[in-house]
LOKELO-878660 format. One record per residue: x, y, z of N, C-alpha, C in turn; chain. Coordinates in pm, whole numbers, plus 32768, in hexadecimal, padded with zeros to 4 digits. Each point is the difference from the previous one (the first is absolute). Layout:
<pts>
n_u_n_v_n_w_ca_u_ca_v_ca_w_c_u_c_v_c_w_torti
X_Y_Z_X_Y_Z_X_Y_Z_A
...
</pts>
This chain:
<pts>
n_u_n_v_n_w_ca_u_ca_v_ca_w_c_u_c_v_c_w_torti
811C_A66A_ADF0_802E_8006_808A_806E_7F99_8010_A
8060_8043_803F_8065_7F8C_8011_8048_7FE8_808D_A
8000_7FA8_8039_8018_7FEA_80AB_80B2_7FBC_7FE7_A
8017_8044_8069_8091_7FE8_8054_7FDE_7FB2_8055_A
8056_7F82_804A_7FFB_7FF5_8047_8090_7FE7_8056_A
8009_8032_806A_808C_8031_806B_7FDD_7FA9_8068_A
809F_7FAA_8044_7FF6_7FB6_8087_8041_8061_8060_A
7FCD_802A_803B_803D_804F_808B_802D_7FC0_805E_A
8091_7FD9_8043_8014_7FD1_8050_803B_804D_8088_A
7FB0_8010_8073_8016_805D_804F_806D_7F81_8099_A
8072_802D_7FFF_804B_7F8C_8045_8021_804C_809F_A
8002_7FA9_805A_7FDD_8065_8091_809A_7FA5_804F_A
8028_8091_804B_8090_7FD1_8050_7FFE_7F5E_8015_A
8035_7FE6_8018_8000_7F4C_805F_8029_802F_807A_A
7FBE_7F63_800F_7FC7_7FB9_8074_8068_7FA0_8011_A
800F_800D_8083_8072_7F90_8048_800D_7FE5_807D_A
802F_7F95_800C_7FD6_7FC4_8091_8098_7F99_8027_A
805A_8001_8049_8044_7FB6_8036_7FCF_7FB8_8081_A
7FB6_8019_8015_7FF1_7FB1_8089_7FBD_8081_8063_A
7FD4_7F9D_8076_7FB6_804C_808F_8088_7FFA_803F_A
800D_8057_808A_808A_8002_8044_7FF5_7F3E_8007_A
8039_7FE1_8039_8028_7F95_8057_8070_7FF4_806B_A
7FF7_7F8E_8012_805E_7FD0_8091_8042_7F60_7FFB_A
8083_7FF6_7FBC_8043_7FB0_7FF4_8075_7FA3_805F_A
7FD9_7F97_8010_80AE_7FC0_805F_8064_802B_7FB5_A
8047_8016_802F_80A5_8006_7FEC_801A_7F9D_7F8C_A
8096_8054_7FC2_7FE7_7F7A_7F98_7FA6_7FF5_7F65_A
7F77_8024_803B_7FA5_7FEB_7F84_7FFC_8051_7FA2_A
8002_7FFF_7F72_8009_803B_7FB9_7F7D_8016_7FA8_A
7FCD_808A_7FD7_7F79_8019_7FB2_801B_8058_7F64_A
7FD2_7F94_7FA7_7FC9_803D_7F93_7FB6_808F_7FEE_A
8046_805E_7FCE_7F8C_8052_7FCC_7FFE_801B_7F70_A
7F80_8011_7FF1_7FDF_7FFB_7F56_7FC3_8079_7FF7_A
801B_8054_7FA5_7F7D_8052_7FDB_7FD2_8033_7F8B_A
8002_7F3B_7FC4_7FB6_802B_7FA1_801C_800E_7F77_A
7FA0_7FC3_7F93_806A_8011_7F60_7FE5_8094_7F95_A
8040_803C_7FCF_7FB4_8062_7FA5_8030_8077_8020_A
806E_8014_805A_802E_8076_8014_8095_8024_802A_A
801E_8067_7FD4_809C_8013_8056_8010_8029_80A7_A
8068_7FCC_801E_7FFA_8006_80AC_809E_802A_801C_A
7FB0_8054_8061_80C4_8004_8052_7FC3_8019_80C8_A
8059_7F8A_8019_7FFC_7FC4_8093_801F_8029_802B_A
803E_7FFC_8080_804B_8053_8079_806F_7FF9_7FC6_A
8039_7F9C_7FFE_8080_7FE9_7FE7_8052_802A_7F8D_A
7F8B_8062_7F9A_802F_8023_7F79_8025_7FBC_7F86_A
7FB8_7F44_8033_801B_7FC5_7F81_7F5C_802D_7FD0_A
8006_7FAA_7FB2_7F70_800D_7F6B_7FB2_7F94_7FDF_A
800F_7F93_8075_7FC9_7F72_7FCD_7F6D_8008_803B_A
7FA6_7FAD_7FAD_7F83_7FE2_804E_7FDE_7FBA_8083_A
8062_7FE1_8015_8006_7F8E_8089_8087_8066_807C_A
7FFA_8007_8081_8069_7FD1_8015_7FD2_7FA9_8097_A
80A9_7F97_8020_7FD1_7FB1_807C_8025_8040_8071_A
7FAB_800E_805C_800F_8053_807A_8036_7FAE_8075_A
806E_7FFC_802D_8069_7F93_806E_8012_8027_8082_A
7FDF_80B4_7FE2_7FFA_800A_8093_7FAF_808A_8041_A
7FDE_7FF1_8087_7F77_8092_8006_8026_8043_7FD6_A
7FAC_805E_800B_800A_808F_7FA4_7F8C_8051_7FC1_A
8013_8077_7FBA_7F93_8033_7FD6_8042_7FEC_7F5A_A
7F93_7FCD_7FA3_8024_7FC9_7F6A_7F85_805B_7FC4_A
8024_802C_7F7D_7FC3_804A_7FB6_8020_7FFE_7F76_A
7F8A_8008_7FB4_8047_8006_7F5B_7F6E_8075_7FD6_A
8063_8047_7F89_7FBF_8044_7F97_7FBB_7FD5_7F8B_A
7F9E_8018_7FF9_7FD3_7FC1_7F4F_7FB5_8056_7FAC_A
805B_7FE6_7F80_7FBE_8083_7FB1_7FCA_7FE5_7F93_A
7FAC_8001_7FDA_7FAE_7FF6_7F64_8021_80B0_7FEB_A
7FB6_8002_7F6F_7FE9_8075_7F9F_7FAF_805D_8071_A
7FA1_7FE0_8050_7FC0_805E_8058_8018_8039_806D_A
8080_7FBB_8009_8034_8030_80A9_805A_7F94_8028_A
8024_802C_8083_8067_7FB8_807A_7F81_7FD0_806D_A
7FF0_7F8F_802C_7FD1_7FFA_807A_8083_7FAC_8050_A
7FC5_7FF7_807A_8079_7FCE_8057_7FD0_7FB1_8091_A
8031_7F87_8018_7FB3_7FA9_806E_8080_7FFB_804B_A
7FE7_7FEB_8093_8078_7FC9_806D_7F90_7FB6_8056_A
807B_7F83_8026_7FC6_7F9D_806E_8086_8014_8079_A
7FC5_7FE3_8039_803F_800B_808D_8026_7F64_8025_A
806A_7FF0_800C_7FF5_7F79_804F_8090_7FC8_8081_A
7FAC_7FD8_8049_804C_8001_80AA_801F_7F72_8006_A
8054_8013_8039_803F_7F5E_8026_7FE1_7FBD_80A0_A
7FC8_7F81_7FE2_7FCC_7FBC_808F_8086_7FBE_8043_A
800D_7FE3_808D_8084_7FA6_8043_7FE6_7F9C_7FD8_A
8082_7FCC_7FF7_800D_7F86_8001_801D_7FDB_8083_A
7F98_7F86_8037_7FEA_7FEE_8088_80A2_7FA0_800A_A
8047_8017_8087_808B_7FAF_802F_7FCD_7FB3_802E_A
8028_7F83_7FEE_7F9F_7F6B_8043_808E_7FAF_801E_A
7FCA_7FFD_809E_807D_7FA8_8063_7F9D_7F70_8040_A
804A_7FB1_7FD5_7FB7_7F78_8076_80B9_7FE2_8048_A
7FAC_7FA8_8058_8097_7FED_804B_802F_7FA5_8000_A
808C_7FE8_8002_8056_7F64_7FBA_7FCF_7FA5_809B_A
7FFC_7F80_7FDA_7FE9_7FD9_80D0_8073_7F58_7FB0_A
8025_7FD9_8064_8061_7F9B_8043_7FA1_7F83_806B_A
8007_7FA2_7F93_7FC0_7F89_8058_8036_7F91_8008_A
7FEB_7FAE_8037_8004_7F75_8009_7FCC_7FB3_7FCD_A
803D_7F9B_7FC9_7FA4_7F9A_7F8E_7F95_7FA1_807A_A
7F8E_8025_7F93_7F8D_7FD9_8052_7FD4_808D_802E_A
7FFD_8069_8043_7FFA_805C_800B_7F8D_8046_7FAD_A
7FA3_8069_803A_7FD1_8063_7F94_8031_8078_801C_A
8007_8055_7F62_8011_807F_8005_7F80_8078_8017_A
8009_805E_8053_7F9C_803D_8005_8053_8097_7F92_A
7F9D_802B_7FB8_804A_8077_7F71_7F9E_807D_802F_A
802A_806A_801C_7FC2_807C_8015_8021_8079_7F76_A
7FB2_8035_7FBD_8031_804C_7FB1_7FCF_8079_8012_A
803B_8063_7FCC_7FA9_8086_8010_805A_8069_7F7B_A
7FD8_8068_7FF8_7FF3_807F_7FB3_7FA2_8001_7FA3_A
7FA7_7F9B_7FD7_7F7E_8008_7FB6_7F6F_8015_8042_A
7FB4_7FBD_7FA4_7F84_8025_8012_7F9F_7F4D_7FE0_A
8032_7FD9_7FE7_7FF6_7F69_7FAF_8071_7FDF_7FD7_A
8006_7F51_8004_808B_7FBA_800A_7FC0_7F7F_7F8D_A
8063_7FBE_7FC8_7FE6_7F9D_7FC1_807B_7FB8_800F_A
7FDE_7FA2_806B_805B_7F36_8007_8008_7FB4_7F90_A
8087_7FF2_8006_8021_7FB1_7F67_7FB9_7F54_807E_A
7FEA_7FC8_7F95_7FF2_7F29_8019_803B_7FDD_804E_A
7FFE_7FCF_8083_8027_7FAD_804D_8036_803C_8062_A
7FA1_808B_801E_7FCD_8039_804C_7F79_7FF3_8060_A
7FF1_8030_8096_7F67_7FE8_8021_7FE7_8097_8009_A
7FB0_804A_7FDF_7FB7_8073_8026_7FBA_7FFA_8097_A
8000_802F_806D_7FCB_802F_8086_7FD7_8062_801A_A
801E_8086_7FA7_7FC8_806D_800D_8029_8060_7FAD_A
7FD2_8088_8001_7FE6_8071_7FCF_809D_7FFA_7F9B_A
8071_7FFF_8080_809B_8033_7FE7_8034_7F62_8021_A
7FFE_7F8E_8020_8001_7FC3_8052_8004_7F5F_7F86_A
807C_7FA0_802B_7FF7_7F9E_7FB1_802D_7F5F_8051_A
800E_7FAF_8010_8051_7F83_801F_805E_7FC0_7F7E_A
804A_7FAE_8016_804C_7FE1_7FA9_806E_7F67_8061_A
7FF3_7F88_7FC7_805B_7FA5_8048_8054_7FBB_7F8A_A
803C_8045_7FC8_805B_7FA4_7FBE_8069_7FA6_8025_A
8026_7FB2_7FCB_8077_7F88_8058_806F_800D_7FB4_A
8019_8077_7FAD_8081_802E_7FDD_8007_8088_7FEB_A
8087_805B_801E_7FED_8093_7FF3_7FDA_802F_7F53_A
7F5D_805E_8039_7FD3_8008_7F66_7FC7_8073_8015_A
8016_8040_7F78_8009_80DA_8018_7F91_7FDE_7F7D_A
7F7B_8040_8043_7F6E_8045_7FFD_800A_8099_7F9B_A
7FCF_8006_7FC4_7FCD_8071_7FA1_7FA4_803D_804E_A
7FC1_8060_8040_7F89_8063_8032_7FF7_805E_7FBA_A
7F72_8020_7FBD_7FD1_80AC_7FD8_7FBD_801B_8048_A
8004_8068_8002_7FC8_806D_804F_7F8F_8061_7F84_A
7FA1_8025_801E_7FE1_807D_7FA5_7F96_8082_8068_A
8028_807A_7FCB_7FC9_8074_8029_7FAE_8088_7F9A_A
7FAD_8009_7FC3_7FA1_804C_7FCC_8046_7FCD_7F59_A
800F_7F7B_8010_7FF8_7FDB_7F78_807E_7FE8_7FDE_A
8073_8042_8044_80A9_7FC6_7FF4_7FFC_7F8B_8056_A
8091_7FE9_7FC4_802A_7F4B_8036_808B_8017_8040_A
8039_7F8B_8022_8088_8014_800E_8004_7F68_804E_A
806B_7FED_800C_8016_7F65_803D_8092_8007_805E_A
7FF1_7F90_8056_806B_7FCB_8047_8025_7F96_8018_A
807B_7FB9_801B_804A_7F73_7FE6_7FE7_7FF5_80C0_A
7FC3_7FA4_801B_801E_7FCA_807C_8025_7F97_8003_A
806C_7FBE_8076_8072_7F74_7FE6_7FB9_7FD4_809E_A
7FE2_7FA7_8006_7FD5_7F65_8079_8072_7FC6_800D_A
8043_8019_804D_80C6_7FAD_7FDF_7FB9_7F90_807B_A
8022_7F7E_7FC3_7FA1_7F8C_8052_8085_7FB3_801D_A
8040_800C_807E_8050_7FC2_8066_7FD4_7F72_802E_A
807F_7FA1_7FFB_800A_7F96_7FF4_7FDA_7FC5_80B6_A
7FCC_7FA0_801F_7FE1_7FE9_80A2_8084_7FD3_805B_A
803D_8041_8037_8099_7FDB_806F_7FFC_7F2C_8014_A
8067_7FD8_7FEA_7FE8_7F68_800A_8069_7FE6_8082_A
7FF3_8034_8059_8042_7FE2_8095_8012_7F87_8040_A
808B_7FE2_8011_8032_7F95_8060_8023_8005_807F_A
800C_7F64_802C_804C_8038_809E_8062_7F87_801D_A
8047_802B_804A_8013_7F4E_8045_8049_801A_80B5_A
7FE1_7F4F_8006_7FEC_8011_809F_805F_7FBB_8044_A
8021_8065_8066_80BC_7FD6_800C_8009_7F5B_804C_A
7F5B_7FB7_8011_7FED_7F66_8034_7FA4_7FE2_7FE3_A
7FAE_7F94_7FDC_7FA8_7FD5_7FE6_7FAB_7F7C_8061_A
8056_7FFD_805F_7FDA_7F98_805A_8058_8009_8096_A
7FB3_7FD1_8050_805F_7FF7_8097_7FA5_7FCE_8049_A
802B_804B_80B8_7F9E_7FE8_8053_7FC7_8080_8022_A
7F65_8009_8043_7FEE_806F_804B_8038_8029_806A_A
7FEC_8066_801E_800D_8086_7FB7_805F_8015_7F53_A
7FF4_8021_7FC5_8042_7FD8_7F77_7FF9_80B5_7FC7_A
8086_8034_7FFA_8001_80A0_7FDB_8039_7FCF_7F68_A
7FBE_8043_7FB1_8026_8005_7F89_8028_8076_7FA9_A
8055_8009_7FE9_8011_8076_7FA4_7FFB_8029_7F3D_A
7FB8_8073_8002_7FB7_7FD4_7F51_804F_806B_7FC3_A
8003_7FF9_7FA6_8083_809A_7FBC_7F81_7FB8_7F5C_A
8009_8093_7FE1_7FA4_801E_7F52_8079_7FB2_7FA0_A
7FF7_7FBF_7F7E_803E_8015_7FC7_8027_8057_7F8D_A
8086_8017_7FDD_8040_8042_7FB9_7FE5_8079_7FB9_A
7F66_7FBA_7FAE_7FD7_800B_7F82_7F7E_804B_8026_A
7FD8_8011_807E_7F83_8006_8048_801F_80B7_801F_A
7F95_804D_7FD3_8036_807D_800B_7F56_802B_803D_A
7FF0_7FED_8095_7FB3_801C_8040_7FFA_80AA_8007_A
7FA6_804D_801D_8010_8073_804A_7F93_800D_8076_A
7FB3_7F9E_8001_7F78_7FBA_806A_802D_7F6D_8000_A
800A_7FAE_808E_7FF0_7F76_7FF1_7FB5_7FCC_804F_A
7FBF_7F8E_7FFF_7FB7_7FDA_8083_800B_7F6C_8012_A
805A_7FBB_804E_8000_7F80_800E_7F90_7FD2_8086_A
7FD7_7F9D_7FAF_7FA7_7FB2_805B_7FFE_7F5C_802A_A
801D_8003_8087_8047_7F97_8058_7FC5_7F82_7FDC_A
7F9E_7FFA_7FE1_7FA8_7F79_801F_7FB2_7FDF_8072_A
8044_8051_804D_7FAF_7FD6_809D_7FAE_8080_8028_A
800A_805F_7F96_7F6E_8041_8048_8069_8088_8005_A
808A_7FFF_7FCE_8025_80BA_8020_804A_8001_7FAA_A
8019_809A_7FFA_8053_8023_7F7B_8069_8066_801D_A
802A_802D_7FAE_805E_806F_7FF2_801C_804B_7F83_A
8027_806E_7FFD_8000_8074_7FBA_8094_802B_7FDA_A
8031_7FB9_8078_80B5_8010_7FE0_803C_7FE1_7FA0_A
806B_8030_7FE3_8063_7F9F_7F75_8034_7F94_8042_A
800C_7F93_7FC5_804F_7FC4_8033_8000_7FCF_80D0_A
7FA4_7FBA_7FF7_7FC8_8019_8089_8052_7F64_8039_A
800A_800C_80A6_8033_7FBB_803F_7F59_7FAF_805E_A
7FC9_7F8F_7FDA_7F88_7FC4_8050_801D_7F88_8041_A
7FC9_7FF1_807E_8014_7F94_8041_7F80_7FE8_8023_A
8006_7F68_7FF4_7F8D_7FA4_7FFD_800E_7FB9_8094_A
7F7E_8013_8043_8004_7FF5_807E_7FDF_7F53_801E_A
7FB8_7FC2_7F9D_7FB7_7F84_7FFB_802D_7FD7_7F91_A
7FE3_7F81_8010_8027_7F9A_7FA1_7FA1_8010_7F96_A
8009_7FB1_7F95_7FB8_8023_7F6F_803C_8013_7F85_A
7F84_7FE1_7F94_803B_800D_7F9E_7FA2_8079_7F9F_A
8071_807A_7FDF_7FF0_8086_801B_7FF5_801D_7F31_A
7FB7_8014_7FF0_7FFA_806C_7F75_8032_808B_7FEE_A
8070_8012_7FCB_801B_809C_7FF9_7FF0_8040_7F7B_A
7FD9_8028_7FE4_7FF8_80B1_7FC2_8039_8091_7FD9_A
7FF7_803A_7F7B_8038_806A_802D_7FC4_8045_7F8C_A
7FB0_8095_800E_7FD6_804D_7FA1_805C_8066_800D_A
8001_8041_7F7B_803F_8062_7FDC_7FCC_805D_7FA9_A
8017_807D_8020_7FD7_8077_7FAE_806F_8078_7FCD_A
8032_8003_7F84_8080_803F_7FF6_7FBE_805F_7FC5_A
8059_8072_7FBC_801D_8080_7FFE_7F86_802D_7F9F_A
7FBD_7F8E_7FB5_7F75_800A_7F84_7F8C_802E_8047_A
8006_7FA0_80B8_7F9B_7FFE_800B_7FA5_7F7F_7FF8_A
</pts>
């Protein structure tokens, strides 16, 4: 008696898998593989085992062993990229900034920032200084430059057309030069003021009078 013995190898189509659909930001780019041991032809009619997927679409590849063609497609959709605005603001040194942002869903304050709320930030810098903000929405990002332009405080003069006499004593005050009011408020010493430029006051009583003068120019 004499025995043979035979390996039968019974080999079955392939199996392949690129991926489940998905849902990508903008921008992102996805690997697909499918896989070592076989010949392939993609959408695109190349032949590689890989290709990188950059933008939505419907992607598909062929793969063929000795037993057949099978064939996989993923679907994949593109998410927004959320527009993220905060708003530039103009202060005064010493001053705080209040920062409102919006087109997201969640925000992230760069350092030397205060957080207050949801959309919502403070910020007092004592020189003009431009803020980084992200924003993100179902997993995209995106960012915006906001600028704090931090305005210097008005240093206002005056002078007074006398400085001494008798009562009644009218004096007249003129801003100086350099003094770029667009609000002023001089205050008499004796209890009244004025709002005028350059105001004409007479002092009804004798005394010795402290004057004043605030100013608020075009910053604010």
């Amino acid at each position: 008696i004499d025995t043979i013995a035979a390996i039968v190898t019974i080999n079955s189509t392939p199996l392949v898998s690129i991926g489940n659909d998905t849902s990508v930001c903008i921008g992102t780019s996805i690997l697909l593989d499918a896989g070592t041991g076989f010949t392939y032809l993609l959408q695109d009619a190349s032949t590689n085992q890989t290709y990188n997927a950059t933008a939505a679409g419907t992607y598909y590849v062929d793969v063929t062993n000795i037993c057949g063609t099978t064939t996989d497609t993923i679907i994949i959709t593109s998410l927004p990229t959320p527009v993220v605005s905060v708003n530039d603001v103009s202060i005064c040194i010493g001053q705080t900034a209040n920062l409102s942002a919006s087109g997201a869903t969640t925000y992230t304050w760069p350092s030397g920032v205060t957080v207050t709320g949801a959309t919502t930030a403070t910020a007092s810098p004592t020189v003009t200084t431009v803020y980084t903000v992200t924003g993100g929405s179902s997993g995209c990002s995106s960012t915006d430059m906001v600028t704090v332009t931090v305005n210097a405080l008005p240093t206002p003069t005056f002078t007074a057309s006398i400085t001494s006499g008798c009562a009644p004593l009218c004096v007249q005050f003129n801003e100086g030069a350099s003094t770029s009011c667009v609000i002023q408020s001089y205050t008499f010493g004796d209890g009244n003021s004025s709002t005028t430029s350059s105001p004409l006051y007479c002092y009804p009583d004798s005394g010795s009078y402290s004057v004043s003068i605030t100013c608020t120019d075009a910053n604010g």
